[in-house]
MILO-71197 format. One line per field, with one value per residue: residue number from 0; residue in three letters; z, x, y of N, C-alpha, C in turn. Coordinates in Angstrom, 1 decimal. Layout:
# MILO-71197
num = c(NUM	...) $
residu = c(ALA	...) $
nZ = c(Z	...) $
nX = c(X	...) $
nY = c(Y	...) $
caZ = c(Z	...) $
caX = c(X	...) $
caY = c(Y	...) $
cZ = c(Z	...) $
cX = c(X	...) $
cY = c(Y	...) $
***
This chain:
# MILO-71197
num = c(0	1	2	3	4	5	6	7	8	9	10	11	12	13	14	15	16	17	18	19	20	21	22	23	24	25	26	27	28	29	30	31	32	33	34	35	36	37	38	39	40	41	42	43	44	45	46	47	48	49	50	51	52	53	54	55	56	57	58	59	60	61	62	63	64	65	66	67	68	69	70	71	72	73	74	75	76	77	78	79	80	81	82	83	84	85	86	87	88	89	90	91	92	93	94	95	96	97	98	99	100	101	102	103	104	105	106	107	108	109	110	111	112	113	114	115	116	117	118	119	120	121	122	123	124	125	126	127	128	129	130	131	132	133	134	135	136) $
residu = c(UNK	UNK	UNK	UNK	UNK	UNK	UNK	UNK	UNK	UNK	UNK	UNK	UNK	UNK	UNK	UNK	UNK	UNK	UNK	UNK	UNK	UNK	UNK	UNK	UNK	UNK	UNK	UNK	UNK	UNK	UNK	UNK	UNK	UNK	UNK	UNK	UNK	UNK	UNK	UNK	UNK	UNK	UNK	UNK	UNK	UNK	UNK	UNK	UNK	UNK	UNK	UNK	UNK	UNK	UNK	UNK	UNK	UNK	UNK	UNK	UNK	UNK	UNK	UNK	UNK	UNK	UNK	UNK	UNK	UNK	UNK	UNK	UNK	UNK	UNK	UNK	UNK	UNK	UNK	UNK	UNK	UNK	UNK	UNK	UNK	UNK	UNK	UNK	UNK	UNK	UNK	UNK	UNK	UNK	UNK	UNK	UNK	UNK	UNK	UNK	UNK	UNK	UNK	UNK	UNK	UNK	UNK	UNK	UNK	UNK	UNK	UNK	UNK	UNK	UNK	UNK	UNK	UNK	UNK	UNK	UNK	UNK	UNK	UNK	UNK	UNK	UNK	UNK	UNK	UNK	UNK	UNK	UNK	UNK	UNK	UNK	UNK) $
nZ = c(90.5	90.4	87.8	86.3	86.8	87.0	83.9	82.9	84.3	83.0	80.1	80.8	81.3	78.6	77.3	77.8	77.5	74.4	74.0	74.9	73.1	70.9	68.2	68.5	67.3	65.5	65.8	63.4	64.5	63.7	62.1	63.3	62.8	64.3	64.9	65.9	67.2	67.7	70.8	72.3	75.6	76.2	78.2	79.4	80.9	82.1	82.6	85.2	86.1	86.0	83.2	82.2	78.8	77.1	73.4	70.8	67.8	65.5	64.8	67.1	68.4	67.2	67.6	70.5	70.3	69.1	71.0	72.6	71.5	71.6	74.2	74.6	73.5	74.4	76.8	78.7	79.8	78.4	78.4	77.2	76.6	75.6	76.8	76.3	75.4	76.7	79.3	81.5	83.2	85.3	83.8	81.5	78.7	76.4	75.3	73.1	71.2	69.4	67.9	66.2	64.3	62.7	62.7	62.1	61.2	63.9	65.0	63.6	64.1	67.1	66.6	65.8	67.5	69.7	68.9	68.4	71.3	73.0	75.9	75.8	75.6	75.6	74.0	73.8	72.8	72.9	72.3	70.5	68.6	68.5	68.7	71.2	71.6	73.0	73.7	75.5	76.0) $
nX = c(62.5	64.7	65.3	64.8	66.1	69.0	69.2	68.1	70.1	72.3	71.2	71.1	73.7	75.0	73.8	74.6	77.2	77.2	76.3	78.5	80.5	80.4	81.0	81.3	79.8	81.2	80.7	81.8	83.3	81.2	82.7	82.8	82.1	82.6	82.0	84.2	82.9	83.5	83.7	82.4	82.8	81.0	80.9	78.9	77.4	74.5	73.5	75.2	74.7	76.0	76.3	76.5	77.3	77.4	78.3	77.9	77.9	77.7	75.7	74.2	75.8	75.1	72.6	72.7	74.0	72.9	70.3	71.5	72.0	69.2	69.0	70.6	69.4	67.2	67.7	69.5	73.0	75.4	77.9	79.8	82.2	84.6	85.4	87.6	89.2	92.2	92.3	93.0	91.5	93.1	95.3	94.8	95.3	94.7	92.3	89.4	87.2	84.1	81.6	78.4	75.3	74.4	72.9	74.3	77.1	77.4	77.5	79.0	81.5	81.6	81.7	84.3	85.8	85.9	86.3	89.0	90.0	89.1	87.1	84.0	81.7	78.2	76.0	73.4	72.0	69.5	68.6	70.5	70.3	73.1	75.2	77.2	80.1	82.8	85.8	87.8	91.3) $
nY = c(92.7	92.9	92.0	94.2	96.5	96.1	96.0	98.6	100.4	99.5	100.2	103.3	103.9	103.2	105.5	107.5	107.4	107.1	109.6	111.2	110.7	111.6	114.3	117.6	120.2	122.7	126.1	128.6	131.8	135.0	137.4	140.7	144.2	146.8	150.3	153.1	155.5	159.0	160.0	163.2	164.9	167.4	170.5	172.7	175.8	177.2	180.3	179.8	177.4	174.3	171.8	168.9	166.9	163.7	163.5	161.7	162.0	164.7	165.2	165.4	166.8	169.5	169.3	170.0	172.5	174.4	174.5	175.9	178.4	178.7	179.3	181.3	183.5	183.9	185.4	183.9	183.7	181.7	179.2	177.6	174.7	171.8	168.8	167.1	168.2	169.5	171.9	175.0	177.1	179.0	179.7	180.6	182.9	183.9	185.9	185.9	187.9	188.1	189.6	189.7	189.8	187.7	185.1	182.4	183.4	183.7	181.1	179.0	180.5	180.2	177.0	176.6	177.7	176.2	173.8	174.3	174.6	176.4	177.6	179.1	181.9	182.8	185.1	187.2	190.3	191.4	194.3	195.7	193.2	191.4	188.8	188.1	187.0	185.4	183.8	181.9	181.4) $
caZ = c(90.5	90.2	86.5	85.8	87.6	85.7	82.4	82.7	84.6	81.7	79.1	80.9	81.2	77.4	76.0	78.3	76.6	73.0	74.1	74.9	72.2	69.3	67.9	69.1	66.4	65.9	64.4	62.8	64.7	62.8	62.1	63.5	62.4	65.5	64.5	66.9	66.8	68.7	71.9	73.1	76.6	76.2	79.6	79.3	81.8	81.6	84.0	86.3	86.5	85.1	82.7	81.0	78.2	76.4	72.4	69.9	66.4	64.8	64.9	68.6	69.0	66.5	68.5	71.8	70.5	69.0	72.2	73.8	71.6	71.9	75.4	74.9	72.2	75.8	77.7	79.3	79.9	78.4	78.3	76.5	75.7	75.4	77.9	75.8	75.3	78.0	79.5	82.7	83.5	86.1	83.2	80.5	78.3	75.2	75.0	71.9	71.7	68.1	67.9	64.8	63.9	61.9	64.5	61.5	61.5	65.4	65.1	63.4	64.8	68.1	66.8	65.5	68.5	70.6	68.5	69.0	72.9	73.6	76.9	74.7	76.2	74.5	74.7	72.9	73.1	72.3	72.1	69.4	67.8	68.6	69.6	71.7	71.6	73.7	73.4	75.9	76.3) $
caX = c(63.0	66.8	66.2	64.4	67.0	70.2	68.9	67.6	71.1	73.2	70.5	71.3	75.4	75.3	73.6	75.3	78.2	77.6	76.4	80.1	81.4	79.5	81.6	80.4	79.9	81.8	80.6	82.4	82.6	81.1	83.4	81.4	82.7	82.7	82.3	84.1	82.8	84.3	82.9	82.8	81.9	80.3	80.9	78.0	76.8	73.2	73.3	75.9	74.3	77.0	75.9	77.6	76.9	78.3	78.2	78.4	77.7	78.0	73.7	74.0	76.4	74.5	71.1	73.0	74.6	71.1	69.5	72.3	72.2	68.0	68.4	70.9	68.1	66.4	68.3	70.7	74.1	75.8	79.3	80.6	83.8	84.7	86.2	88.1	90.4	92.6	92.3	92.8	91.3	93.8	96.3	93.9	96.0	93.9	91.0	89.1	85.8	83.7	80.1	77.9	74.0	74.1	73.4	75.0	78.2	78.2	77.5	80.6	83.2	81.2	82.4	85.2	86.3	85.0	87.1	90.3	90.5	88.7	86.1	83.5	80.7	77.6	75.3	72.5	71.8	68.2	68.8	71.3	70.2	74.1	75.9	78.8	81.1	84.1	86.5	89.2	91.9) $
caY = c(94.1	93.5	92.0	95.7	97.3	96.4	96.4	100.1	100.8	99.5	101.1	104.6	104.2	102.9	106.4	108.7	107.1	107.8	111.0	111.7	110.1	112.7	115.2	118.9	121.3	124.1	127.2	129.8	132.8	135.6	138.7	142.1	145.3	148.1	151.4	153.5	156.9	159.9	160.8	164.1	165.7	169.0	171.1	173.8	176.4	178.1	181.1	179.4	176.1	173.8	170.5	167.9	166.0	162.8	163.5	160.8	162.4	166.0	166.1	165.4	168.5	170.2	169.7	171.0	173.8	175.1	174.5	176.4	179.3	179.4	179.6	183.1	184.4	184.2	186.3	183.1	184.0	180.3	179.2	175.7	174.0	170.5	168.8	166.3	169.4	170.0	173.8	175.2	178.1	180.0	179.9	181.3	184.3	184.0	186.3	186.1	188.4	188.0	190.3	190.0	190.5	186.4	183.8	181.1	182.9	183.1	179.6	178.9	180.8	179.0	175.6	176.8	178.0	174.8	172.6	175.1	174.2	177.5	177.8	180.0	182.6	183.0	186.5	187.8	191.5	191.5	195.7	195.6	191.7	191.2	187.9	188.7	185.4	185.5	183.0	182.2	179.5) $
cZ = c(90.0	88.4	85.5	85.8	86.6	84.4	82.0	83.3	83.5	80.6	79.6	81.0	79.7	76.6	76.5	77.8	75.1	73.0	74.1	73.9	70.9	69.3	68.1	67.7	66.5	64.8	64.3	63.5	63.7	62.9	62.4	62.9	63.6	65.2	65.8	66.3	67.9	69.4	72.3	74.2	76.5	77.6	79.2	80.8	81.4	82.8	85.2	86.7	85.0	84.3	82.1	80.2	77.5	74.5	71.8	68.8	66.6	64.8	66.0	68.8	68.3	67.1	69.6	71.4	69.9	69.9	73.3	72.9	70.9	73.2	75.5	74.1	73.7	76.8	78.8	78.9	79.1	77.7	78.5	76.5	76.3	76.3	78.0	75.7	76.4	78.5	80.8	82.8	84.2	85.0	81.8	80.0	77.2	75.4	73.8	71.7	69.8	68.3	66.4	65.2	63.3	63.2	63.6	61.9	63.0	65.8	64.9	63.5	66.2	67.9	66.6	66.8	69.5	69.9	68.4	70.3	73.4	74.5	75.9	75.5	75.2	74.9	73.5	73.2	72.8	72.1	70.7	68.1	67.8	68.8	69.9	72.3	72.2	74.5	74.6	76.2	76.9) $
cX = c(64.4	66.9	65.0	65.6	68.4	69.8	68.5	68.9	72.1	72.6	71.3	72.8	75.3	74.5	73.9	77.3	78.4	77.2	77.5	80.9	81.3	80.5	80.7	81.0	80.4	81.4	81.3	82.3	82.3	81.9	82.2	82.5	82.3	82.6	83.0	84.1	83.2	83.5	83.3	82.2	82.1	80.2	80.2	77.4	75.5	73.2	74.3	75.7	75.4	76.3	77.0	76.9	77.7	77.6	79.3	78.7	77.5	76.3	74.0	74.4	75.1	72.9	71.3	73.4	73.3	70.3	70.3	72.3	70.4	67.8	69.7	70.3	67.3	66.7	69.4	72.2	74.5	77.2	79.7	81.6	83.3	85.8	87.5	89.7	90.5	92.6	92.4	92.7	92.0	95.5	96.0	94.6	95.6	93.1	90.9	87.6	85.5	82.0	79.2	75.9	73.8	74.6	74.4	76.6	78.6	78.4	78.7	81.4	82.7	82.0	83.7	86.4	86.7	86.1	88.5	91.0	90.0	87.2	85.0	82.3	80.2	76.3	74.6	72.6	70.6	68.0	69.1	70.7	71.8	74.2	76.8	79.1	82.5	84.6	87.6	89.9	93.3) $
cY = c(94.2	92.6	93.2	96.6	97.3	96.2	97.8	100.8	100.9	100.5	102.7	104.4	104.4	104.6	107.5	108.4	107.7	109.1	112.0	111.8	110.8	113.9	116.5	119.9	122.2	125.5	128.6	131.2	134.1	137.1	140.1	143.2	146.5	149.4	152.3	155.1	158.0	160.4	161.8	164.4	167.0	169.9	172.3	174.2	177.4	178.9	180.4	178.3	175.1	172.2	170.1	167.2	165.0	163.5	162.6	161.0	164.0	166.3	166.2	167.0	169.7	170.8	170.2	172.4	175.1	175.4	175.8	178.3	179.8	179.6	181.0	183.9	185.2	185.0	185.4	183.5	182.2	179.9	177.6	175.4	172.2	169.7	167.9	167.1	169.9	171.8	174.1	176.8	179.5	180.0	180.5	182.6	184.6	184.6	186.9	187.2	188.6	188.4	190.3	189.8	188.8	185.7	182.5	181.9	183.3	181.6	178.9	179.1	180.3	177.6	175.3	177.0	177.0	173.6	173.0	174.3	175.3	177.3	179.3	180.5	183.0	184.0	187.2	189.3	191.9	193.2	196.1	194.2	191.4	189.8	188.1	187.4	185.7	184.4	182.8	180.9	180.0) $
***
């Protein structure tokens, strides 16, 4: 047994040895590129119920703010801004108010507004076909 024994003891020292002894590869790390895209949070209210959203890209917005002005086609009261832009409400002396018959250019004095710093109210008039947009910051 003991001339099994150290010859299989030396055998295992001797290849945990040049195991050690092997140079370790090193590989290159590879350069990534990050895109950092601008996030915004979207603070929207439907009827008084408040949401938030993260927005990453200009469709993103573009698919909320469509969604936000088919639900005042519907008779929803709904009122946006961005929350990235500082505002505080109890200091508010801006009021903007903008009415037209074209939902595109309510749309755009909407983002227009929205990317101002303006808290923005959005109101169909299914009577008239109006949008009554009122702006305040």
């Amino acid at each position: 047994m003991k001339k099994i024994l150290i010859p299989v003891t030396f055998l295992a020292m001797i290849s945990l040895t040049t195991v050690s002894c092997q140079k370790e590869v090193l590989t290159e790390p590879t350069p990534t590129t990050v895109e950092n895209s601008a996030t915004h949070t979207i603070r929207y209210t439907v009827n008084g119920i408040v949401y938030r959203q993260v927005i990453h890209s200009d469709e993103d917005l573009d698919a909320l703010m469509l969604t936000l002005f088919a639900l005042a086609r519907e008779g929803y009261t709904v009122r946006v801004m961005d929350e990235s832009i500082t505002f505080c409400e109890t200091y508010a002396k801006e009021k903007v108010t903008y009415t037209t018959k074209n939902k595109k250019d309510a749309y755009d004095w909407v983002m227009e507004k929205i990317n101002e710093g303006y808290d923005v109210t959005i109101s169909f008039n299914e009577q008239t076909g109006e949008y009554t947009c009122i702006a305040i910051r």
